[in-house]
MARMI-810627 format. One line per 4 residues: number of its first residue (from 1); their letters; for each residue y, z, x of C-alpha. Coordinates in pm, whole numbers, plus 50000, padded with zeros to 5 digits. Layout:
N
NUM	A	Y:Z:X | ...
This chain:
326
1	XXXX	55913:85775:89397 | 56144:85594:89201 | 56494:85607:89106 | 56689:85527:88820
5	XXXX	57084:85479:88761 | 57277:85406:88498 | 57507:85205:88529 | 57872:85211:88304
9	XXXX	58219:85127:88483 | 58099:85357:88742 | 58316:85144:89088 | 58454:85388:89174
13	XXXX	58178:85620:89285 | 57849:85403:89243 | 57872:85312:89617 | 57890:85698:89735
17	XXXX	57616:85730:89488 | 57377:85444:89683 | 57496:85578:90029 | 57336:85940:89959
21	XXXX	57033:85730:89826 | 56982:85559:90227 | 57057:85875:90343 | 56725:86060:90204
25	XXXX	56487:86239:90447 | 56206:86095:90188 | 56333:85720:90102 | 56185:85616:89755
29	XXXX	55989:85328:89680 | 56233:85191:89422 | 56592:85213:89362 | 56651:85042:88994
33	XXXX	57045:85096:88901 | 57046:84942:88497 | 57387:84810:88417 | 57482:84940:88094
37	XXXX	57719:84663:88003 | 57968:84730:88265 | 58306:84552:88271 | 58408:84607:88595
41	XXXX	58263:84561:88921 | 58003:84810:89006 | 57740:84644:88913 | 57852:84374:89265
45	XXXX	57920:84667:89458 | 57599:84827:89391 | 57459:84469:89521 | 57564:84492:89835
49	XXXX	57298:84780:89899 | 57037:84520:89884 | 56917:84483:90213 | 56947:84896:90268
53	XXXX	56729:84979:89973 | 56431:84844:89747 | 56718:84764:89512 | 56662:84631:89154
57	XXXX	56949:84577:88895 | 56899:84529:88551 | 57169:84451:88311 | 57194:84487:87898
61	XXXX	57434:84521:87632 | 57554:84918:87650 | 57355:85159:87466 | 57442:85500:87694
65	XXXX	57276:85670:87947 | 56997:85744:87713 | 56888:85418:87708 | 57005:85267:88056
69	XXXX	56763:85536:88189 | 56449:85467:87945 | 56498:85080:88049 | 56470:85197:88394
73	XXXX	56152:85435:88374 | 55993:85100:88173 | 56074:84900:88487 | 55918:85153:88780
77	XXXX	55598:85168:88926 | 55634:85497:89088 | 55444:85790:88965 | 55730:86030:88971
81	XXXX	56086:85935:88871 | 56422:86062:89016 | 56709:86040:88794 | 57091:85983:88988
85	XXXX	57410:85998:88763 | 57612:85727:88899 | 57925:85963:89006 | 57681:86237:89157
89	XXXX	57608:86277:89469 | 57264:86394:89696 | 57215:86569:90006 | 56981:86385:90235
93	XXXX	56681:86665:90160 | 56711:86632:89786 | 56386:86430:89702 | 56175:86577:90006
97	XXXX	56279:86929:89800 | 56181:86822:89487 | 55848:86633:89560 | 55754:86876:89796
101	XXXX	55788:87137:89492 | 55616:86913:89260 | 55329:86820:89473 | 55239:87235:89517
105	XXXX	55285:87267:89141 | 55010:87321:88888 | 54798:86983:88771 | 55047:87038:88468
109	XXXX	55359:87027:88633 | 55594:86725:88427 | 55909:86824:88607 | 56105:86991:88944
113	XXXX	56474:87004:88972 | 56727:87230:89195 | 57093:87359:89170 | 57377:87173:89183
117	XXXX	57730:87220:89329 | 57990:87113:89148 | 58296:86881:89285 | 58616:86727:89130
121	XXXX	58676:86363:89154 | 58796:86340:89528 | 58504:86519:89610 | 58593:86872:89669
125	XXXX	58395:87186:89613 | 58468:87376:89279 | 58159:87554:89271 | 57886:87585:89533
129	XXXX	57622:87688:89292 | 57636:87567:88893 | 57340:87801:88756 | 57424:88136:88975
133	XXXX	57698:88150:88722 | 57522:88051:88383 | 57278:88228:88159 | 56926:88181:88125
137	XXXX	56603:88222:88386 | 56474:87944:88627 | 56248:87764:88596 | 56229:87726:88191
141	XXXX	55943:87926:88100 | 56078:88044:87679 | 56161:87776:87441 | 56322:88041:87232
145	XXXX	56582:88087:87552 | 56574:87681:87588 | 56697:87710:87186 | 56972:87997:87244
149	XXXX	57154:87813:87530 | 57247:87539:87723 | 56925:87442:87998 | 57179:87325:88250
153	XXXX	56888:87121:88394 | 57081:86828:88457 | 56933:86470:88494 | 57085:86397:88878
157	XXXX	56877:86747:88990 | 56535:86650:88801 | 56258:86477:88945 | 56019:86404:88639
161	XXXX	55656:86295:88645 | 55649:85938:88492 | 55333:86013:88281 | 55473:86309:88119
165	XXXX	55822:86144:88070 | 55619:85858:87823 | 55395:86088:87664 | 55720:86267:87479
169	XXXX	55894:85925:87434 | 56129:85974:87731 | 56538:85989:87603 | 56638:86028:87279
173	XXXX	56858:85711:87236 | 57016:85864:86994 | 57206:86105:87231 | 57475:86048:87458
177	XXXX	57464:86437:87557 | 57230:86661:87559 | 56966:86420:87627 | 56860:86597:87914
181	XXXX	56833:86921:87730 | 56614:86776:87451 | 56408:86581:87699 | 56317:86871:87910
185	XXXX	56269:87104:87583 | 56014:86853:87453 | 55854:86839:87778 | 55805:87195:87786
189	XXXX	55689:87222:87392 | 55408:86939:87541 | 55252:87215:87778 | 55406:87067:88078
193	XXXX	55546:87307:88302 | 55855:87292:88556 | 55945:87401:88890 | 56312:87550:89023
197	XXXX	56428:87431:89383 | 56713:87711:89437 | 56853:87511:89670 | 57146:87329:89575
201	XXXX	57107:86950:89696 | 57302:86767:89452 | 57683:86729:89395 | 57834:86670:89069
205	XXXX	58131:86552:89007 | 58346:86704:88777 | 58638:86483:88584 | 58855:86316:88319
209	XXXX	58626:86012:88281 | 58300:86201:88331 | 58026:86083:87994 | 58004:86482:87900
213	XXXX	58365:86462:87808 | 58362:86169:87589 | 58437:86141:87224 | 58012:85983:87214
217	XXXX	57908:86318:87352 | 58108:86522:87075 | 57917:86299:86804 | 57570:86324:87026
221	XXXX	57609:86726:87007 | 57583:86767:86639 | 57294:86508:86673 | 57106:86721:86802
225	XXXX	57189:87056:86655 | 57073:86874:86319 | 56780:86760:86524 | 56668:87183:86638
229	XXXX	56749:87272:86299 | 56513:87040:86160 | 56219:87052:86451 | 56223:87445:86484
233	XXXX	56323:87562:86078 | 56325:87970:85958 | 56019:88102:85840 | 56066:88448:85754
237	XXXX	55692:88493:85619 | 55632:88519:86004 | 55990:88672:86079 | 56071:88392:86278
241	XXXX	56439:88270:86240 | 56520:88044:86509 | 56768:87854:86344 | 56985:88141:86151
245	XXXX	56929:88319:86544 | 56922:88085:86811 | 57042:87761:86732 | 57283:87782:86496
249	XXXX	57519:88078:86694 | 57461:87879:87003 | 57629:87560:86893 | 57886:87741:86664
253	XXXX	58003:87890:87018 | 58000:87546:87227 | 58172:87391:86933 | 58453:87639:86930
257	XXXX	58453:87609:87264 | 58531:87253:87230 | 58768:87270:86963 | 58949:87531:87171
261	XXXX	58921:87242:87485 | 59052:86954:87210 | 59367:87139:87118 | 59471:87240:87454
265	XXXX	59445:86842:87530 | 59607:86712:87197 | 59280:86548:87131 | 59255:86499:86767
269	XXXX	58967:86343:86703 | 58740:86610:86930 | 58917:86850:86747 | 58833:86697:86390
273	XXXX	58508:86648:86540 | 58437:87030:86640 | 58591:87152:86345 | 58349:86962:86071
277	XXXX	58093:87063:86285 | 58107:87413:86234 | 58166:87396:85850 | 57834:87201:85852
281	XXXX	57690:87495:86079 | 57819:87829:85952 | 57580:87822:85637 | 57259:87834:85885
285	XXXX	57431:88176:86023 | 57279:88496:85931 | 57544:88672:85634 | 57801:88918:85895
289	XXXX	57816:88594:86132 | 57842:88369:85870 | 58192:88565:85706 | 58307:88596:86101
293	XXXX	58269:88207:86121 | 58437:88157:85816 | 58735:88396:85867 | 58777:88242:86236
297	XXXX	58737:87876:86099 | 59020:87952:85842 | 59278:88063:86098 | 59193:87820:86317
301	XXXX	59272:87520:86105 | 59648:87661:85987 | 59877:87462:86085 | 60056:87516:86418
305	XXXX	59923:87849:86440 | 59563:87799:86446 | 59621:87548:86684 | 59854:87807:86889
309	XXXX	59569:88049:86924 | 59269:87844:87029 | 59509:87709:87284 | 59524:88034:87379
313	XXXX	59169:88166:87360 | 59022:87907:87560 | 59277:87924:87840 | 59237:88297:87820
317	XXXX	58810:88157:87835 | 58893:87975:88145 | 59054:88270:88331 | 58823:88539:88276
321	XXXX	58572:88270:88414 | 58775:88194:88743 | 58828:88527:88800 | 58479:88686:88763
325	XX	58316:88424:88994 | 58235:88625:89320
């Protein structure tokens, strides 16, 4: 097995990252970190795991995760690849899990991955179990589900079979978010078929600084909206409509959702961001969603107001969702 970091101004966790890597029941054969144009001084402390681990570093201009992690899958050897976020965390039995699955899969199998728990940034628990409180079935059987929501199959949990990971291209470079989705929806459209750990053995950490918060994964959403509405169109002469369905309603809701998140932080630009994002959207909604999306998009953006009440909805959001976790 091999694993692959990326590397991006990631001190201040990389070496908790490395440590969980010695710690591993099943050691890999490689451990390549790719320095993703780092300015700070990860990259040396992640050097002084050298003589614990079959440590390689590799260092180019930054690019995002997308392509720190396709440099690193060129580099391996190994036949399956293991994929660490560099301010994530494992348990000691997370690869002998996830081969273990994987090797008792079908000939087919291109990917296993587990739960997560979820931490902040000093490391303490926030939730013990990420997908016991998220839609959707495990392991990812429907690509129609995969196209209606979020896969929450996140790159630190996945262990993916090398030869399936090149025969879809590996990560969109493109996409700085929701990389991992489109990855693991193209590996299923292939015929390759995945495997579900339950067991949590992976902690992710939750925070300000964290790449799924950044102003490139606002842009990298819409990417890839535009990319489902293009790879899986309407075509009513079959009365399939996965785009006026599926696709478009899911991202109209995440991009609210976001918008809601922008205001509450006085982040302008994520907020200008979500906002032309759902005018682009709302005219791949069916007709009654399309007027709802319209009316709401029209409050929204009044002055002070609009502003007032998604402030509102999404911190009314956040506390249904603390308090209907068991």
């Amino acid at each position: 097995m091999a694993v692959v970091i990326p590397l991006f101004n990631g001190a201040a966790h990389i070496e908790e990252a490395l440590a969980g890597v010695c710690a591993q029941s099943a050691p890999p054969q490689e451990v390549i970190v790719v320095d993703d144009g780092s300015t700070d001084d990860g990259p040396d402390r992640a050097r002084r795991f050298a003589g614990r681990l079959p440590l390689k570093i590799l260092q180019k201009a930054n690019g995002g995760q997308s392509a720190a992690r396709n440099l690193g899958v060129a580099e391996a050897c190994s036949d399956w690849i293991a994929f660490l976020d560099q301010d994530d965390v494992w348990h000691p039995q997370h690869l002998a899990n996830l081969r273990a699955a994987a090797d008792n899969g079908p000939a087919q199998t291109g990917w296993a991955y587990c739960d997560v728990s979820v931490v902040d940034a000093a490391g303490r628990l926030l939730a013990p179990s990420l997908l016991r409180h998220r839609p959707g079935r495990h392991p990812k059987q429907s690509v129609d589900e995969c196209l209606a929501q979020d896969m929450f199959v996140l790159p630190s949990a996945a262990l993916v079979a090398r030869h399936a990971f090149l025969a879809v291209g590996g990560f969109d470079e493109r996409l700085s978010g929701y990389e991992d989705d489109d990855l693991f929806l193209r590996l299923l459209c292939a015929g390759f078929h995945s495997l579900h750990v339950e067991e949590p053995t992976v902690l992710r950490r939750s925070h300000a600084a964290a790449a799924s918060r950044s102003i490139r994964m606002e842009r990298s959403l819409m990417i890839y909206a535009r990319k489902l509405l293009a790879g899986f169109p309407d075509r009513p002469q079959e009365g399939r409509f996965p785009s006026r369905d599926l696709i478009a309603p899911r991202f109209c809701r995440t991009l609210l959702a976001r918008w809601a998140m922008a205001e509450r932080a006085g982040n302008r630009e994520a907020a200008a961001l979500a906002r032309a994002g759902l005018r682009e959207l709302l005219p791949h909604l069916g007709p009654h969603r399309r007027r709802i999306g319209a009316v709401i998009l029209h409050v929204a953006s009044m002055p002070v107001v609009g502003g007032a009440c998604l402030r509102a909805a999404h911190g009314l959001r956040q506390h249904a969702r603390r308090t209907s976790r068991p």
